[in-house]
C-alpha positions, -999 to 999 in steps of 0.1 A, spaced: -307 235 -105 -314 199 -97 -345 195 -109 -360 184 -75 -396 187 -74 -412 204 -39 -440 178 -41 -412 151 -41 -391 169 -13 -425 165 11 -432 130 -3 -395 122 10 -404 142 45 -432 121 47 -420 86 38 -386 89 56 -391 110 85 -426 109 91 -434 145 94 -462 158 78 -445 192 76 -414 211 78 -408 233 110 -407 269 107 -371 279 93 -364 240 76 -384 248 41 -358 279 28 -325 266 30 -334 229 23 -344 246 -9 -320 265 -13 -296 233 -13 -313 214 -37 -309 243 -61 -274 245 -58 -273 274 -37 -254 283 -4 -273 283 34 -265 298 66 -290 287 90 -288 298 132 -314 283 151 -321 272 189 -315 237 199 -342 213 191 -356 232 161 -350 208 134 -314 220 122 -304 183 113 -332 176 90 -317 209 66 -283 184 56 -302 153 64 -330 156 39 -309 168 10 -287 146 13 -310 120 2 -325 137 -25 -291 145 -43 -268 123 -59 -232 113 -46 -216 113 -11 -227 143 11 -201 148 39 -212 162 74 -185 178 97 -205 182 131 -190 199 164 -208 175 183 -178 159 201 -163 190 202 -184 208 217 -189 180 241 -148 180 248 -152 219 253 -180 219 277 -173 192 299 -196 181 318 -144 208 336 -165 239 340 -189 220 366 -187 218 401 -186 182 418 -190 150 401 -216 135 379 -229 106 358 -225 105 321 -251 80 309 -243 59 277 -267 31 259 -238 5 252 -213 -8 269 -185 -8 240 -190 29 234 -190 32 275 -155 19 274 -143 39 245 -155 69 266 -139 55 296 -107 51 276 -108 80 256 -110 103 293 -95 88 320 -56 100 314 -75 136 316 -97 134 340 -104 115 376 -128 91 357 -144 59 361 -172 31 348 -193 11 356 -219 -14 334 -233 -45 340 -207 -70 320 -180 -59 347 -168 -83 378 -188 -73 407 -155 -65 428 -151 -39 402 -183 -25 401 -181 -22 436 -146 -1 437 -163 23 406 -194 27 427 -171 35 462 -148 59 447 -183 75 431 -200 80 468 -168 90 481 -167 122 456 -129 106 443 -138 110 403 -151 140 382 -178 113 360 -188 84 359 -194 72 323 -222 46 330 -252 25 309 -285 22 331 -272 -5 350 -258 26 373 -280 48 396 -310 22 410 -304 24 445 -277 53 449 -285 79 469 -257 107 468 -271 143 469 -243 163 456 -243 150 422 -242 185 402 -244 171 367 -259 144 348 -255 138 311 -274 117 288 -247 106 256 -272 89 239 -310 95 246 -329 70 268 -356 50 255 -385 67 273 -392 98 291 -397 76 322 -359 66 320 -349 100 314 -370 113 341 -355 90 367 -320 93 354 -320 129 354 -335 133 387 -306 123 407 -286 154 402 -294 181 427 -310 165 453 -298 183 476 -316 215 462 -287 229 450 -284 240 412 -273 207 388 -268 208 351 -289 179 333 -279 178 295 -289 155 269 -269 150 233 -294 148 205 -291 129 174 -320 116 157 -294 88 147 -290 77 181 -331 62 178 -318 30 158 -297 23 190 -326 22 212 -348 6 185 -325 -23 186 -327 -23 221 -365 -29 217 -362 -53 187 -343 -76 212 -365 -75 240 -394 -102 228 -395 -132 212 -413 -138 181 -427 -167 173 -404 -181 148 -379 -176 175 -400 -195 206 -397 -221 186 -362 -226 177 -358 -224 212 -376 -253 217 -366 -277 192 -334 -271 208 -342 -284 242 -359 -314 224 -327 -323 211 -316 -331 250 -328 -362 266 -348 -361 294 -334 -356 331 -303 -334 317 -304 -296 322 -291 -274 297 -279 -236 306 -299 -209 292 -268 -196 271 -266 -228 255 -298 -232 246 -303 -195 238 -270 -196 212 -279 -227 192 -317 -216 185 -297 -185 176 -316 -163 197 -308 -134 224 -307 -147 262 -335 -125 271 -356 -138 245 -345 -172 252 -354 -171 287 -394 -157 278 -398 -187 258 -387 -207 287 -409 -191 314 -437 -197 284 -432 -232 284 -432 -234 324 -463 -219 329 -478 -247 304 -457 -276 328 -438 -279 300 -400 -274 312 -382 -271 346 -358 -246 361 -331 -255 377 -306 -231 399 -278 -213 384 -298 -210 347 -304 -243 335 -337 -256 317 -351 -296 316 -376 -308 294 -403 -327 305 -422 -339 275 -413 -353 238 -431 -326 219 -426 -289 232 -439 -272 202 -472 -290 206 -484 -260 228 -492 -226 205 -474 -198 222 -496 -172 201 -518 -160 230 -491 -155 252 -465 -137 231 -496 -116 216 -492 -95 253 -455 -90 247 -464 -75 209 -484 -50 228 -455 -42 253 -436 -37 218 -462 -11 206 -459 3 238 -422 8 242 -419 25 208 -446 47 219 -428 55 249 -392 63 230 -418 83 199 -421 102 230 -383 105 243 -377 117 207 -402 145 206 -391 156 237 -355 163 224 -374 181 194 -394 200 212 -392 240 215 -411 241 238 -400 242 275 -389 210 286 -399 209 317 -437 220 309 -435 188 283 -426 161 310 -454 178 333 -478 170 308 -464 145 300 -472 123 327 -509 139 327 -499 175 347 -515 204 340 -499 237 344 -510 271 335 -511 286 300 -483 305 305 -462 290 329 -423 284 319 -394 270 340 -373 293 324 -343 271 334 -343 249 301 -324 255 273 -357 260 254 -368 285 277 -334 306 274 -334 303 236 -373 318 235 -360 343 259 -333 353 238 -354 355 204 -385 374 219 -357 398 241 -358 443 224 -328 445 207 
């Protein structure tokens, strides 16, 4: 026995996961862990399995080791016992690589993201249209603008940041009406990677003004490249670069082609940027909303593709189920006579 109070197991389910209860299934064996005891649990996909090892292991003492078949499972399905070619979506580029890397002795492979030359973004993208590799391991940078029907699978590694993305991303396999696997690979660990994404997206205002002090420190009539200016404030380019814009908008600064900025007064952090970075803060609070809702769509039970209808405001009968979702299979299974 660990001495683990219930009310403090809920407070912890509360404070770090922000749920307000445990799913149907989650309460027994988490229990049953804290008290020292051995759990089996079998349950569908997207029913909360990961909370049962997650949770304990942050109410017990020590190092608690997880061995998961994710990768596995991953290696064992791939994406080999599917017809055609596909795209393999991935959120970074360094773990895009690794994939690449980790594949391409096996398998007709390629990749494509957006820090490659162009002439070799070109050749990935060819040999894609032209049906000559199995996957394409990808970030978003790939897809806007292709339009090749007969991709039969599309894989998400890590979760997008928004049901929008997903949507889209997803919904270039099949177009030719023939069947296409869509799959996504769930891990509620995966949400820091697209919370950093968000956290790098807007400037604060701390950070709109080292970007200026910066450009003060150049004399007037020399333009300085964004990546200059953007690594000695310390700051990310795209962050960088929305300060800039600010500042031109109040006549401030000038653009030049290729990505370089002039200053055209002394004093550039005369002008209070508050107003206007108060509409990116609500772009913020609008993007996590938007990946809240990526997450709870890879929680969900429910059938998927009921949740994206109503999602984006569908309505659909009481009823109704695709019954082509993994959801809808595993509710098949559990309500099926034995």
């Amino acid at each position: 026995m660990t001495g683990i109070s219930d009310a403090r197991t809920r407070e912890t389910l509360r404070d770090r996961f922000a749920h307000s209860d445990f799913k149907h299934g989650q309460w027994e064996p988490i229990r049953a862990v804290l008290d020292g005891r051995a759990a089996i649990v079998v349950m569908p996909t997207g029913s909360g399995k990961s909370l049962i090892y997650q949770l304990p292991a942050l109410l017990l003492p020590g190092l608690t080791i997880v061995v998961s078949p994710l990768i596995a499972l991953m290696k064992d399905q791939q994406l080999r016992d599917v017809e055609g070619s596909g795209i393999i979506y991935v959120a970074t580029i360094k773990e895009t690589e690794r994939l690449y890397n980790t594949f391409r002795d096996r398998f007709p492979v390629s990749m494509y993201h957006g820090k490659m030359s162009a002439s070799l973004r070109k050749l990935s993208q060819e040999q894609f249209m032209a049906g000559e590799i199995k996957a394409m391991f990808a970030t978003n940078a790939f897809g806007l603008g292709i339009d090749k029907r007969d991709i039969r699978f599309v894989a998400h590694y890590h979760f997008p940041g928004s049901v929008e993305a997903f949507y889209q991303e997803a919904g270039r396999a099949g177009r030719d009406g023939l069947p296409a696997l869509c799959a996504t690979l769930y891990r509620v660990e995966d949400r820091r990677i697209q919370s950093y994404f968000l956290g790098g997206k807007y400037p604060e205002v701390q950070e709109a003004a080292r970007v200026a002090i910066v450009l003060e420190q150049h004399p007037f009539g020399t333009p300085v490249p964004l990546t200059e200016l953007a690594n000695a404030a310390g700051v990310p380019s795209r962050k960088a670069r929305i300060t800039l814009i600010l500042l031109k908008r109040h006549g401030l600064v000038r653009e030049h082609r290729g990505g370089s900025w002039e200053r055209l007064v002394d004093n550039l952090t005369r002008v209070d940027l508050s107003a206007d970075l108060g509409s990116y803060e609500d772009r913020r609070s609008m993007d996590q909303a938007k990946l809240n809702a990526m997450v709870r769509y890879c929680q969900t039970t429910r059938c998927r593709a009921r949740h994206i209808l109503e999602y984006f405001g569908e309505t659909t009968d009481a009823e109704w189920r695709c019954a082509n979702c993994d959801a809808c299979t595993m509710a098949q299974r559990w309500q099926r006579p034995q």
